[in-house]
N, C-alpha and C positions, 0 to 999 in steps of 0.2 A: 321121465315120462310126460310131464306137464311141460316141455319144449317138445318132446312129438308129437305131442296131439298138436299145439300152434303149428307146427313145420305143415301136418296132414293136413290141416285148415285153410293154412293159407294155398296148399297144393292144389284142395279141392274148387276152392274159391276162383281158382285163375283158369277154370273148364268153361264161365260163365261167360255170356256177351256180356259188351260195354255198357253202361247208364252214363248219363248224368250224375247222376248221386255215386258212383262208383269214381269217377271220374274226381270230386268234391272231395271225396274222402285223401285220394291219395294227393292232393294238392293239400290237404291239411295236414295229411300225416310226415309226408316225406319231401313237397315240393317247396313251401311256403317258408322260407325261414325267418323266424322272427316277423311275422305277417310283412315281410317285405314288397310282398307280389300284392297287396292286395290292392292298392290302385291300378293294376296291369291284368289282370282275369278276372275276370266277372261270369257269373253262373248265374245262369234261369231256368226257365222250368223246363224248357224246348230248347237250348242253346247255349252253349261256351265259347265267348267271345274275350279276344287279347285285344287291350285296348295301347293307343300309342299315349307319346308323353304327354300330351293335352287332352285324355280321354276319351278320343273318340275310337270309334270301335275300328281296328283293322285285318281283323281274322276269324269270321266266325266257324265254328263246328256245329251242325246243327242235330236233333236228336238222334235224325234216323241217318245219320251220315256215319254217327260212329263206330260201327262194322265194320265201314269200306275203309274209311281214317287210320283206324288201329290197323289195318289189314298193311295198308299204303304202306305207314312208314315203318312197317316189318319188314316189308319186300321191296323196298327200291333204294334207289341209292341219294346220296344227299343230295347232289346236282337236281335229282328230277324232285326232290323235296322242296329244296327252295325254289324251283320254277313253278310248282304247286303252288307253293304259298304265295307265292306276287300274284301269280293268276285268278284265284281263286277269292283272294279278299274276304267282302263278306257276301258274296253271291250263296242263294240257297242252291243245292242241287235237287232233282228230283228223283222222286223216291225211284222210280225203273234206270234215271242214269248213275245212281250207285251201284245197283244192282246187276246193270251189265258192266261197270267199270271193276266190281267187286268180280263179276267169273271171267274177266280177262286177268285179272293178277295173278300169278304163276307164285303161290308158295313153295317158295324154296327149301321149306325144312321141313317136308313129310316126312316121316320114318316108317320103312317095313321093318316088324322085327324078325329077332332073328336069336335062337335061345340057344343056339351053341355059343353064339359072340354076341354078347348081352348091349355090347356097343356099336355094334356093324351101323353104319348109315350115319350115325353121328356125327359132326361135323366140332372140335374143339380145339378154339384159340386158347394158346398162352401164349402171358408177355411177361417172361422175367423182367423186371424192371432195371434200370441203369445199365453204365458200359463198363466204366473204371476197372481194371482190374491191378492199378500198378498207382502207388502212393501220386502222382505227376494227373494223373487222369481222375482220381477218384476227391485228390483236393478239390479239383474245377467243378466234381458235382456235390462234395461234399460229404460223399454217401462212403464211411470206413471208421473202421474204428484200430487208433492205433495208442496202444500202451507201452511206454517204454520201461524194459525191466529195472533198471538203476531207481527209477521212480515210484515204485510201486514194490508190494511185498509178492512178488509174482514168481515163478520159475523163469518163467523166460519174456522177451517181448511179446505185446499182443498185437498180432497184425491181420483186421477182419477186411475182406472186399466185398460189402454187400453185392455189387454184380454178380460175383462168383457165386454166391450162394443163391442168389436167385436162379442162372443158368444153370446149375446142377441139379438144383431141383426141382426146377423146368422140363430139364432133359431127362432125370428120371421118371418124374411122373408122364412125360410124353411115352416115354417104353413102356410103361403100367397097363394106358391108355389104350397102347395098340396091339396089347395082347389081348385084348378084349372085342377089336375089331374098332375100334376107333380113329377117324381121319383125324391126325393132330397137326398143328402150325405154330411154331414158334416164330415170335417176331425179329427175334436174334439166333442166327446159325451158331455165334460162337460166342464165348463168355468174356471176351475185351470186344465185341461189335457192336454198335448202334445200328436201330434196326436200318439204316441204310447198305448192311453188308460190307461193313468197312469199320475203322476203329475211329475217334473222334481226331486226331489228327489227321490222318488220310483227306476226311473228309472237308476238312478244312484246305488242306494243301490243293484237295481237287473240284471241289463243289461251292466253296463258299462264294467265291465271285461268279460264280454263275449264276446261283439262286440269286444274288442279291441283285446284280443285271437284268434278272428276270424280273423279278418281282419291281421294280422300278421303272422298267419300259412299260410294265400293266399299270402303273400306276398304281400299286399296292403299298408302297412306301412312299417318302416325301424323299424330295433330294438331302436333306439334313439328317434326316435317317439314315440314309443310305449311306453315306460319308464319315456319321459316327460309326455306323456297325463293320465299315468296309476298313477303318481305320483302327478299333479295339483289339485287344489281348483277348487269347483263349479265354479266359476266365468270366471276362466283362460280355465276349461275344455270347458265351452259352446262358450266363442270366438271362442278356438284354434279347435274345435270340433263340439260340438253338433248341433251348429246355420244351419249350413249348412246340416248336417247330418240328421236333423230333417224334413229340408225342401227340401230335396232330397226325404224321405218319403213320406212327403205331397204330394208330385207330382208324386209320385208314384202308391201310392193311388187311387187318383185320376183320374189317366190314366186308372189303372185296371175300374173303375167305367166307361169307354169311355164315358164321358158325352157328350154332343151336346152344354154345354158352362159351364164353370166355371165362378165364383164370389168367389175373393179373396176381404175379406173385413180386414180394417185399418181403422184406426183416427189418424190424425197427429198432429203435433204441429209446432210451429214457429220453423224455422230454427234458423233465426236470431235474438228470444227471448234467447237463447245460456246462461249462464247455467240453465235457466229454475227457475228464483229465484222470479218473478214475471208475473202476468199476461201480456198479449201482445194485444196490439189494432189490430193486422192482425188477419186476416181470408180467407184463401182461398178456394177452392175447387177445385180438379183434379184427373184423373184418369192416369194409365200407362198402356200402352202394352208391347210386345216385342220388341223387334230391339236393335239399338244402338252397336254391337256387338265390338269390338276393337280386333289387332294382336292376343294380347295374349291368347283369347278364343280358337285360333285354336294350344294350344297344348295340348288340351286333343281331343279325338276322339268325348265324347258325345257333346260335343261343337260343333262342325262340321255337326253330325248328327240333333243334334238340330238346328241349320243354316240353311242345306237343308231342312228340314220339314218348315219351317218358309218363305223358300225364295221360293219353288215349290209350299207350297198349298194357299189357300184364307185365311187361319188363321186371318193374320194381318189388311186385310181390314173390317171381320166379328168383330176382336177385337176392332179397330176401330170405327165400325160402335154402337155397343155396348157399348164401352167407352163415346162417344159423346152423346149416349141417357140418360148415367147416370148421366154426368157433368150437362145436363142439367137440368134432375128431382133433384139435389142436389142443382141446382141455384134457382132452382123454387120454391121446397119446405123449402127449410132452409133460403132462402134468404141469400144468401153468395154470393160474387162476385167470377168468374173464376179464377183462376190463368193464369198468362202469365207467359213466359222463365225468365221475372226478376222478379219474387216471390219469387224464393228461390235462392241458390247459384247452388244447384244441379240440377234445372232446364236447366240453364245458362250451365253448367260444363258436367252432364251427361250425358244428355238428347236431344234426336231431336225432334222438331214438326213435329203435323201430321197436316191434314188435317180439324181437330174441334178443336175449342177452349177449352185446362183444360186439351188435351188428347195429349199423350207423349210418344212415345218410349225413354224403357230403358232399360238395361240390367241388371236386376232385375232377381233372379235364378229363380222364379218361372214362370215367367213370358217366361222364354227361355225354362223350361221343362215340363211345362203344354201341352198337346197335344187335345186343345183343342180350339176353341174362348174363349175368357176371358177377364173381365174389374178387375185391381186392381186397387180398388176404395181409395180414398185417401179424406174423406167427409168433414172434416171439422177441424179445430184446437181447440187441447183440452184444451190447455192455454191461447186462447181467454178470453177476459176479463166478456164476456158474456157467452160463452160457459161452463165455470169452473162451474158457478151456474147451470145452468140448468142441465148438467152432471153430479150433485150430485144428483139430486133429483130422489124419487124414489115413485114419488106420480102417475104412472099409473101402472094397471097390465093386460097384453097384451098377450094371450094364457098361464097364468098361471105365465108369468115374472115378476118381478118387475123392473119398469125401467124407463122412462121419454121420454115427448114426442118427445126432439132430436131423440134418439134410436129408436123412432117409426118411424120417418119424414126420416129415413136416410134407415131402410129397405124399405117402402114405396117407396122411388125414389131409388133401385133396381129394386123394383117390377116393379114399373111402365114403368123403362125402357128394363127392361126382357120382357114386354106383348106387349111394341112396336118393339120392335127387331123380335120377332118370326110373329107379324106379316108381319111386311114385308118380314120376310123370306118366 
């Protein structure tokens, strides 16, 4: 009970316009990490100004700008974002040209409701995360878990493909979704694809020299770049490259789609089970937002620009508020205990607490260029001594899936908590 009333709280809280002091608060709570920002924004009484690396001011926000600001980078797309921000500097605006810039922005995410289909008009991304579905593909991202039975006191081999699990219940909870009247979009049509619609070799065999040609006639790479990356092995290309590049896409994507909330789905595994050569007696459950930002974000501009959209709109507390509905359906329904700050090392290290327990700002890429509310859910560990059996198993089939009732239990507390979210909204 004493998590729904914080969850109503912070619901009710995100109905209010923007302040200054509203603005302060969530750059203490969620943006600031380890006061790394604090020579880079500075607050006053009338104004929020990003200072560059010699401190002088190069972006102001000013009090009564903050309506049209937060409104902005709800509604437009990064291009016109960062055209904004070079334009704009620290010019004041006046109070009537917000005001008509403010009734020419077109909110894209009214909702009519509608009480047959609780969801009708709603607009939600998922992005199961990774592609791997095949020992070859899932070493290059790391992301699996494989026990071999001669080693272990086990029945048989354990062979987990985190992708797989994430597109299955993905693609389950998108069916949930749309019986309820909900537009859904997944980033991956199929569960060995990158959301480029193709599998990570493919896209290698067909796209890599072209990106890389591309991006080097813009002058976005240096020639030495381009020669290492054009020359590396799969493995070395998708650290030095693709990882990020891929999920810069995603989020791209996803933007284009203006959803009214994304669900980035993941399965984790023990930190501190580290090399992963046996099962592990922990188990936690936790979700991530945004925040956590540190110095060094602020030498690229879309770093900045993502900042501002993060620190002017209600994003964070909406992600929040959704986070904490899912840690909860995930303690309920899978029976797993929450994670705290000392769960993992990264907890402790990357990460600030929010306001519910399991849910964490961190500076996670997608989580910073998503423009949207969003829970990255983080359900359960898949080298669990328990988990690994039941993760094999493939004894239900669920809109056509094959798959097992964890993967049912884990879209399910989305669902659940996607249908308590909107209500209160």
């Amino acid at each position: 009970m004493k998590h729904l009333l914080v969850l109503l709280c912070l619901a009710f809280k995100i109905s209010f316009s923007q302040t200054i002091q509203q603005c302060k608060h969530r750059f203490d709570r969620y943006l600031n990490f380890n006061s790394s920002l604090n020579d880079f924004v500075k607050f006053e009484e009338d104004a929020i100004y990003l200072l560059d690396k010699t401190g002088a001011k190069e972006f102001a926000i000013y009090k009564h700008e903050l309506s049209f600001i937060s409104s902005f980078f709800e509604n437009t797309s990064y291009l016109f974002q960062e055209s904004f921000f070079l334009e704009k500097g620290i010019q004041k605006f006046l109070a009537r040209k917000c005001d008509s810039l403010f009734i020419n922005l077109k909110d894209k995410k009214s909702i009519i409701s509608n009480n047959s289909l609780p969801l009708k008009g709603y607009r939600i991304a998922i992005d199961p995360g990774h592609f791997g579905t095949n020992l070859k593909d899932a070493k290059i991202e790391y992301k699996y878990v494989y026990f071999i039975k001669d080693t272990l006191n086990i029945n048989d081999s354990v062979k987990i493909f985190e992708s797989e699990l994430n597109f299955n219940t993905a693609f389950i909870l998108k069916k949930m979704l749309e019986e309820k009247g909900a537009t859904v979009f997944l980033t991956r049509t199929q569960k060995n694809f990158t959301s480029f619609n193709c599998n990570y070799s493919d896209w290698i065999n067909t796209n890599k020299l072209r990106v890389l040609d591309s991006l080097k006639n813009k002058n976005l790479i240096s020639d030495e770049h381009y020669f290492k990356l054009k020359n590396t092995d799969e493995h070395d290309f998708f650290r030095d490259f693709f990882r990020d590049f891929e999920l810069l896409h995603r989020s791209q994507i996803i933007n284009e789609f203006k959803p009214h909330l994304s669900i980035i789905i993941h399965f984790n595994v023990d930190e501190k089970n580290q090399l992963w050569l046996k099962p592990s007696k922990n188990n936690y459950t936790m979700a991530f937002i945004g925040g956590a930002f540190v110095a060094d974000n602020f030498d690229k501009i879309e770093n900045k620009i993502n900042f501002l959209r993060l620190l002017c709109t209600n994003q964070l507390s909406k992600s929040e508020t959704i986070s904490g509905l899912t840690v909860i359906n995930f303690h309920k329904n899978l029976n797993i205990p929450i994670a705290n700050k000392n769960s993992a090392i990264y907890l402790n290290d990357k990460c600030l607490t929010t306001n519910l327990p399991g849910v964490f700002s961190r500076n996670l890429l997608l989580c910073r260029t998503v423009n949207s509310p969003l829970v990255y859910g983080e359900s359960l560990y898949q080298d669990n001594e328990f988990e690994i059996t039941e993760l094999m198993k493939n004894d239900k089939e669920i809109f056509g899936i094959k798959t097992n009732s964890r993967v049912f239990l884990v879209a399910k507390s989305y669902f659940d908590a996607i249908s308590t979210y909107f209500k209160i909204k």
